[in-house]
Structures are given as C-alpha cells and as structure tokens.
C-alpha positions as CSV (number, residue, x, y, z in Angstrom):
1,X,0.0,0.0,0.0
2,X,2.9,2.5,0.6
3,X,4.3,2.0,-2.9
4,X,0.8,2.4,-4.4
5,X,0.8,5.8,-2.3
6,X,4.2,6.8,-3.4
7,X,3.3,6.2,-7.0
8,X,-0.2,7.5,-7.2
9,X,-0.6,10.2,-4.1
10,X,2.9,11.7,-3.6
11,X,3.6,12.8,-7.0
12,X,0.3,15.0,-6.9
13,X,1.3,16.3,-3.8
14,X,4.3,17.6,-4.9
15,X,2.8,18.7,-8.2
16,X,0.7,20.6,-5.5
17,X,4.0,22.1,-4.1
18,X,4.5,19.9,-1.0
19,X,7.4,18.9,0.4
20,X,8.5,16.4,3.0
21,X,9.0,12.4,3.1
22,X,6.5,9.5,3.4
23,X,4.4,9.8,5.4
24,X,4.3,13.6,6.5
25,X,4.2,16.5,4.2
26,X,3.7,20.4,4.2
27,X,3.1,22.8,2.2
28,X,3.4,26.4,2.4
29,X,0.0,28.9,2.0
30,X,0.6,32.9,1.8
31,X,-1.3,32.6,6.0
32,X,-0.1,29.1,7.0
33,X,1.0,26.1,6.4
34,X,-1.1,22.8,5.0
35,X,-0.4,19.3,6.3
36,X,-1.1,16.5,5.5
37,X,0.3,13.3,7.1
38,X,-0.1,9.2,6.9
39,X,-0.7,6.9,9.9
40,X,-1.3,3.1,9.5
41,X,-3.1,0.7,11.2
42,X,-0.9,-1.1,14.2
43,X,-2.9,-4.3,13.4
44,X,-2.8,-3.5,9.5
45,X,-4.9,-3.5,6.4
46,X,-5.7,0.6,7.1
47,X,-4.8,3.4,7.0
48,X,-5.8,7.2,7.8
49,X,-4.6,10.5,5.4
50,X,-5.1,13.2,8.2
51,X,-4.7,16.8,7.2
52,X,-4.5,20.1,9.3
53,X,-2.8,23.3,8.8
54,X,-0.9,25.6,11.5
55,X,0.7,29.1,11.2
56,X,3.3,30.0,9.1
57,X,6.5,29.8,12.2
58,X,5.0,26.0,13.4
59,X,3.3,25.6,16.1
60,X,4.0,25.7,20.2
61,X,3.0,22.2,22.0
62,X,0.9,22.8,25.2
63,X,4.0,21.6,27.2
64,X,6.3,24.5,25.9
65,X,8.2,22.9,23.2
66,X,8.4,24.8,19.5
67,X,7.8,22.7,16.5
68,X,9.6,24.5,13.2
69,X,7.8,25.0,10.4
70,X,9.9,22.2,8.5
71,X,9.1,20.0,11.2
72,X,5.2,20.2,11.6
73,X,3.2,17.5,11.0
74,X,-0.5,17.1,11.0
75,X,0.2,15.3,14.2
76,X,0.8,17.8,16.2
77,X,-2.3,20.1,15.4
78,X,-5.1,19.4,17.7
79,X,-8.1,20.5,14.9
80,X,-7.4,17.4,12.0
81,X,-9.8,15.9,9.6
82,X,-9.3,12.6,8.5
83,X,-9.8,12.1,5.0
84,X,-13.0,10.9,3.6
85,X,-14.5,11.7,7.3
86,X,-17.7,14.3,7.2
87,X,-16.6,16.6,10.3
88,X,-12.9,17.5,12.2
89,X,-13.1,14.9,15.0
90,X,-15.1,11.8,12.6
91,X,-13.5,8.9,11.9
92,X,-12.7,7.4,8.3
93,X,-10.2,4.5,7.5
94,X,-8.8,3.7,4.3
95,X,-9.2,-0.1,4.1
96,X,-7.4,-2.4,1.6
97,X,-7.6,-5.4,3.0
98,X,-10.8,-6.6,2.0
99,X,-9.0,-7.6,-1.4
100,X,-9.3,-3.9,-2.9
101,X,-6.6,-3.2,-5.2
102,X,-4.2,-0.8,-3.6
103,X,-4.0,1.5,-6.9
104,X,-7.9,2.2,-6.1
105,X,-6.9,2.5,-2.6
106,X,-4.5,5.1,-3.6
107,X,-7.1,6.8,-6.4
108,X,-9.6,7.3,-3.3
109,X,-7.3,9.5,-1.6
110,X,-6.4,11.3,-4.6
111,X,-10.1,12.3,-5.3
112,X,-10.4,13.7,-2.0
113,X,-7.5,16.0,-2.0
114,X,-9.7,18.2,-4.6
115,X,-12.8,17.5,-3.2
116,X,-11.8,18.0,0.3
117,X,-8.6,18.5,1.2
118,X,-8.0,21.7,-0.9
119,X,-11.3,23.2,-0.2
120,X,-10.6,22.9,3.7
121,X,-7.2,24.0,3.7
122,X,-8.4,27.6,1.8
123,X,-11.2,28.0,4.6
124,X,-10.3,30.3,6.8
C-alpha cells in the first residue's frame, strides 16, 4: 500500500507544491501552512490520510516545546480531519484489505484531496 501511495498520491502532492517524506508533508500557504500526514493501522490492512494546517513559524506544543515550520506534522495540530470523514473529529479509514486493489486505494485518496482536502485547507 505504501508503494501504491508513493506512485499515485505523492507525485500530486508535490505537483501541488509539498514537500517532506513519506508519510508527512507540508506545504506552504501565503497565511499558513497545509499538512497532511499518513498513519497506519498497528494491526494492519488501514490506513488514515489526516490533514490540518498551522501558522506560518509552526506551532508551540501545550508543554512549551516549539515545532519549526519544517518540522510540523499534522500530528501535532489538535483540529485534523481525517480524510473521507464528514466533520474534524469523525473517523474514516482507508481499508485495503478486503481484497481492494491498492491502486484504487491510492485513487480514493487522490479524489479527496480536490474534493476536500484543498477546499478545507483555503477555509479560513
């Protein structure tokens, strides 16, 4: 499933001007910065595409500690929406192994980032 991803998913994202390695990436708005970062299931066959954006110098965890902008990752925003969910804080996994080819897998995601990733990072 990674390799389908890094065949399929991360080329668009960095036709879409992100940067970063598998599986966190950034990209940088004229207010802030987009995320968007990959987390798989511990047990396997899942996975989540979780995207959030943060101000343009990173963000400050509620312990103290500064996260650079070249650092971020979606992780470590507290308001994230999970691909394919309908609301910040819903749930939606990315399941391939019900015998679903992982290319499709892959295609899913891409659909969403115009349908809803792009549309949610411009919101203000």
């Amino acid at each position: 499933m990674v390799t389908a991803l890094q065949q399929v998913v991360v080329p668009a994202l960095r036709g879409r001007g992100f940067s970063g390695s598998f599986p966190h990436f950034r990209r940088l708005a004229s207010d802030h910065i987009d995320l968007i970062t990959f987390q798989f299931d511990k047990w396997g066959g899942g996975f989540i595409a979780e995207i959030a954006k943060c101000p343009l110098e990173g963000v400050r965890m509620p312990w103290g500690k500064e996260i650079a902008p070249g650092k971020v990752t979606a992780h470590h925003v507290n308001e994230r929406l999970r691909l394919g969910s309908s609301s910040v804080g819903s749930d939606h996994w990315f399941r391939f192994d019900s015998g679903k080819a992982y290319d499709r897998v892959a295609a899913e995601v891409l659909s969403l980032l115009d349908s809803q990733a792009e549309p949610w990072w411009r919101a203000a």
